[in-house]
C-alpha positions as CSV (number, residue, x, y, z in Angstrom):
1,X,0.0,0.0,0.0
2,X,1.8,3.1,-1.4
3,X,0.4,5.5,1.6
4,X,-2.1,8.0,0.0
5,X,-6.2,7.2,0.6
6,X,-9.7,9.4,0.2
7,X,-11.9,10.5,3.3
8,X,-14.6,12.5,1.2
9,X,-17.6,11.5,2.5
10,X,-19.1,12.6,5.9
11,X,-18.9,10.6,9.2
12,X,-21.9,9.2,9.7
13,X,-21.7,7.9,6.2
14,X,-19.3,5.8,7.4
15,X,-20.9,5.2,11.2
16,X,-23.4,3.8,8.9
17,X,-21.3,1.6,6.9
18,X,-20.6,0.1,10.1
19,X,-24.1,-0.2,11.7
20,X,-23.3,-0.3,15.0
21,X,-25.7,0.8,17.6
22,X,-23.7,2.4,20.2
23,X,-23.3,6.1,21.3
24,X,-21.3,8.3,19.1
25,X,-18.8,10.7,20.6
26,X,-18.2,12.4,17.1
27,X,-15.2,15.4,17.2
28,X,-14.8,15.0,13.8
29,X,-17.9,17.0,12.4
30,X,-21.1,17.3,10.9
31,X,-19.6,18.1,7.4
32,X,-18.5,16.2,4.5
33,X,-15.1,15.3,5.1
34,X,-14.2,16.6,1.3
35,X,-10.6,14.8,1.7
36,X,-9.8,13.4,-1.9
37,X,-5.8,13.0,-1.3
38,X,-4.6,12.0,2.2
39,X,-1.1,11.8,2.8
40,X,0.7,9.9,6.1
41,X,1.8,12.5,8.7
42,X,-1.6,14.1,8.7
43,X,-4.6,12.8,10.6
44,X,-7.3,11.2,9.1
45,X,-10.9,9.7,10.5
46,X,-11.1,6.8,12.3
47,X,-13.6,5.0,14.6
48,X,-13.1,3.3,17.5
49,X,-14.8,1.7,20.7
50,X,-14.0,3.0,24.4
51,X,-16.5,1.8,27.2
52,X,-19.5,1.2,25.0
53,X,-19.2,4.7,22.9
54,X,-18.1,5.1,19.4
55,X,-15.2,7.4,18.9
56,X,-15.0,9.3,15.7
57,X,-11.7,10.9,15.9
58,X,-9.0,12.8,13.6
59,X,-6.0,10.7,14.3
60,X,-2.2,11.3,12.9
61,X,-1.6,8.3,10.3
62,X,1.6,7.0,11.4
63,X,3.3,5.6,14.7
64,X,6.3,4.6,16.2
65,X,7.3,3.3,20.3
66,X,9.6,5.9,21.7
67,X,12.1,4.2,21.9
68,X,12.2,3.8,18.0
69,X,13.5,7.4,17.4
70,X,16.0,6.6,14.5
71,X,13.3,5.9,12.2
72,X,10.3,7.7,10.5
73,X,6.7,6.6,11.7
74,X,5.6,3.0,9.7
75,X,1.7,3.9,8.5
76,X,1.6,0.2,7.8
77,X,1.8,-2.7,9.5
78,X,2.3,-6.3,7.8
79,X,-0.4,-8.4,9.0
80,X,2.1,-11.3,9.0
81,X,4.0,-10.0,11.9
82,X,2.0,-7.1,13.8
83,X,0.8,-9.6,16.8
84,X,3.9,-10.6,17.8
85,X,7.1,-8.1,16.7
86,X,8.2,-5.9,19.3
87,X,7.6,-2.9,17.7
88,X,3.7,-2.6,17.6
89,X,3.1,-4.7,20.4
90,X,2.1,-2.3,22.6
91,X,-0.5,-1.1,20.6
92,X,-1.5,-4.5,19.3
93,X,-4.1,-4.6,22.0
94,X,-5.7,-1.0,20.8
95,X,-7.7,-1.3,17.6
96,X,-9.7,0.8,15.3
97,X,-11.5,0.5,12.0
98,X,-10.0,3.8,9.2
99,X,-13.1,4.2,6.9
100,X,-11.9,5.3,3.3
101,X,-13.1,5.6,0.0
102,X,-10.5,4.5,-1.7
103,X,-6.7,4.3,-2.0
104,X,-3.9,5.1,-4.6
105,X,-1.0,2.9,-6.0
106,X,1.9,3.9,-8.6
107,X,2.9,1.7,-11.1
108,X,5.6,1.4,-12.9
109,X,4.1,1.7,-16.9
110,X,7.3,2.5,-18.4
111,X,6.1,6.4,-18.7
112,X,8.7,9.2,-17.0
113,X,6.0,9.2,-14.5
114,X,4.4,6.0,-12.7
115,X,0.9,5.9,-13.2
116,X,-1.2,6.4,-10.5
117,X,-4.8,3.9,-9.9
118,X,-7.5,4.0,-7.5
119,X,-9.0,1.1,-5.9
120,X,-12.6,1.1,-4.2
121,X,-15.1,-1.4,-3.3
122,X,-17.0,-2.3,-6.5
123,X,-20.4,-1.6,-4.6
124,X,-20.0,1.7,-3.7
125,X,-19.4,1.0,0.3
126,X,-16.8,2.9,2.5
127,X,-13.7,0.1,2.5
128,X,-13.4,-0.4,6.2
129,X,-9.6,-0.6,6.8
130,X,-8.1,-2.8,10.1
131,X,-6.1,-0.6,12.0
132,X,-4.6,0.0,15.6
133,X,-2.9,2.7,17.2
134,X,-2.5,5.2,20.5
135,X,-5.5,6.8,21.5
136,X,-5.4,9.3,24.5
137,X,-8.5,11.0,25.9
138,X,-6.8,14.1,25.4
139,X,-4.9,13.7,22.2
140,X,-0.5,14.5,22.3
141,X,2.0,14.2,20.2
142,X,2.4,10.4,21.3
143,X,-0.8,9.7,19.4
144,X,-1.3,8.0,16.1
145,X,-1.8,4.9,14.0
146,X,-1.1,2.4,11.3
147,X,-3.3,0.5,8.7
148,X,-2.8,-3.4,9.0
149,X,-1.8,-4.7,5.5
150,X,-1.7,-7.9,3.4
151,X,-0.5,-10.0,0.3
152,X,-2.5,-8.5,-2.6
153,X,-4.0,-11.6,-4.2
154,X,-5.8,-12.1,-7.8
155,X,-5.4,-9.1,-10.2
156,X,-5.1,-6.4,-7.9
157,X,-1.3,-7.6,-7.6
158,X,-0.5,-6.2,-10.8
159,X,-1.3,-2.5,-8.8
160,X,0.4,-3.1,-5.4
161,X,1.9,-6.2,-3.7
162,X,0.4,-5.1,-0.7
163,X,-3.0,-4.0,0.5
164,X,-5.0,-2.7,3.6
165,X,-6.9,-5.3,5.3
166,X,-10.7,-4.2,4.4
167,X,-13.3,-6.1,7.0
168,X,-17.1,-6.5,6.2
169,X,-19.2,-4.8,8.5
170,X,-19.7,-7.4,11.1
171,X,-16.3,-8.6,11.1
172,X,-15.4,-4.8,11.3
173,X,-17.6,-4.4,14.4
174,X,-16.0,-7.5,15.8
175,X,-12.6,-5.8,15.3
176,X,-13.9,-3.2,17.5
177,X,-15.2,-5.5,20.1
178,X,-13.0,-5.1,23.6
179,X,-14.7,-9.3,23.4
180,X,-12.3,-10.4,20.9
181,X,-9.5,-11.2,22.1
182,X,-5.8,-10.8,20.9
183,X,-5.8,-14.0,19.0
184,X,-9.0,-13.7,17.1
185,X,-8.5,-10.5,15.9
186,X,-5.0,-12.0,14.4
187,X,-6.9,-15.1,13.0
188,X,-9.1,-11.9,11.5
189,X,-6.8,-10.0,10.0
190,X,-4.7,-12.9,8.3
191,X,-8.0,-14.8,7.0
192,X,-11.1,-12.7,6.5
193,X,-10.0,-9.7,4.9
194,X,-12.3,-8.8,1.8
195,X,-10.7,-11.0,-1.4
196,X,-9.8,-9.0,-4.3
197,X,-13.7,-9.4,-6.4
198,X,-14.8,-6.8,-3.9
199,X,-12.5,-4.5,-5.5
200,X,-12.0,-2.2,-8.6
201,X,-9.2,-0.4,-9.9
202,X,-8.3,2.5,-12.4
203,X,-6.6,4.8,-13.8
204,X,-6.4,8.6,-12.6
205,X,-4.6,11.4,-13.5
206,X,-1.0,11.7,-12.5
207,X,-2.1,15.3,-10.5
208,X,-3.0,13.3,-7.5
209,X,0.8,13.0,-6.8
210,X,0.7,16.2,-5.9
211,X,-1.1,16.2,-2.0
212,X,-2.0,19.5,-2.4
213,X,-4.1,18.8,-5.3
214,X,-7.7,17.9,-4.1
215,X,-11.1,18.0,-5.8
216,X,-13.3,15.4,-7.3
217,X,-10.7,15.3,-10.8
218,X,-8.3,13.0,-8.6
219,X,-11.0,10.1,-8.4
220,X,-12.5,10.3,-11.7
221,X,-10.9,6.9,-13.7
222,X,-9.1,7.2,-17.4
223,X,-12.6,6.0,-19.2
224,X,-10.8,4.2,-21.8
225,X,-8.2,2.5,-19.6
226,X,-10.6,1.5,-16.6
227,X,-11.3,-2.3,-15.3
């Protein structure tokens, strides 16, 4: 997963994507996101449960321990090693679903410029991303969070080797559950992640490299080159 995603719809359109029932604490806002090129380092919409209320919280994408001061902040965790490795560990145990519209990969077409793709769920839904992170009631510089990702499988390998770890809405509100326990949501994450038929991909313009450039131009596929 290259590391550049969509958040343009508004929060409840994803609180309902999720259909869960519980309270929502929402500091988000009422508004249409209107985020069509989000970059790692800034923070991005994500929902999680704390003592029976749903969070809806602006969250920096990235994390590292502090101890791990040598390095830049991973926005990505491989799902093949983020239960165990000592590095996410601690926050292993703190999960959160990041509700997107879509993401963007780069691929190498032999152009001067890779060409950039979109991928989305084919039926329109929010994508409803596996993630865990450091969540403070009152939010510091400690803060943040990574996207758990996985082997791209079928066609959508020929995009990006790698891929977030999209959950169907109950398996999405299981995630969330402070029920499941460390070991399921491992056996999730490596075995029920949506298969690649859920997904499309296309074309875009090569503008959206730019993460200033925003606007409705950076989603709209290449008609003639789209899957």
């Amino acid at each position: 997963m290259c590391g550049r995603l969509s958040q343009y719809r508004g929060i409840h359109d994803f609180v309902d994507a999720l259909s869960m029932s519980n309270p929502l604490a929402n500091s988000v806002g009422e508004q249409p996101l209107g985020r069509y090129n989000v970059a790692p380092t800034t923070r991005v919409a994500l929902l999680r449960l704390d003592d029976g209320v749903l969070h809806a919280d602006l969250v920096r994408w990235g994390w590292r321990p502090h101890w791990a001061k040598d390095r830049a902040a991973p926005i990505n965790a491989r799902v093949e090693k983020v239960a165990h490795g000592p590095f996410f560990r601690p926050i292993w145990p703190h999960r959160a679903i990041v509700p997107i519209d879509n993401w963007f990969e780069w691929v190498d077409e032999g152009s001067p410029k890779k060409q950039p793709y979109l991928i989305r769920r084919k039926d329109g839904r929010p994508s409803l991303c596996a993630g865990i992170g450091q969540f403070s009631a009152e939010p510091n510089e400690h803060d943040g969070f990574v996207i758990i990702t996985a082997d791209s499988v079928g066609g959508m390998v020929d995009v990006h080797d790698r891929r977030p770890v999209v959950l169907a809405p109950d398996l999405a509100r299981e995630w969330l559950a402070p029920t499941t326990s460390k070991e399921q949501a491992e056996q999730m994450a490596l075995n029920l992640g949506e298969p690649s038929e859920a997904f499309e991909w296309f074309r875009v313009g090569v503008s959206v490299g730019n993460v200033r450039n925003q606007g409705t131009d950076l989603i709209t596929p290449q008609v003639e080159n789209s899957r």
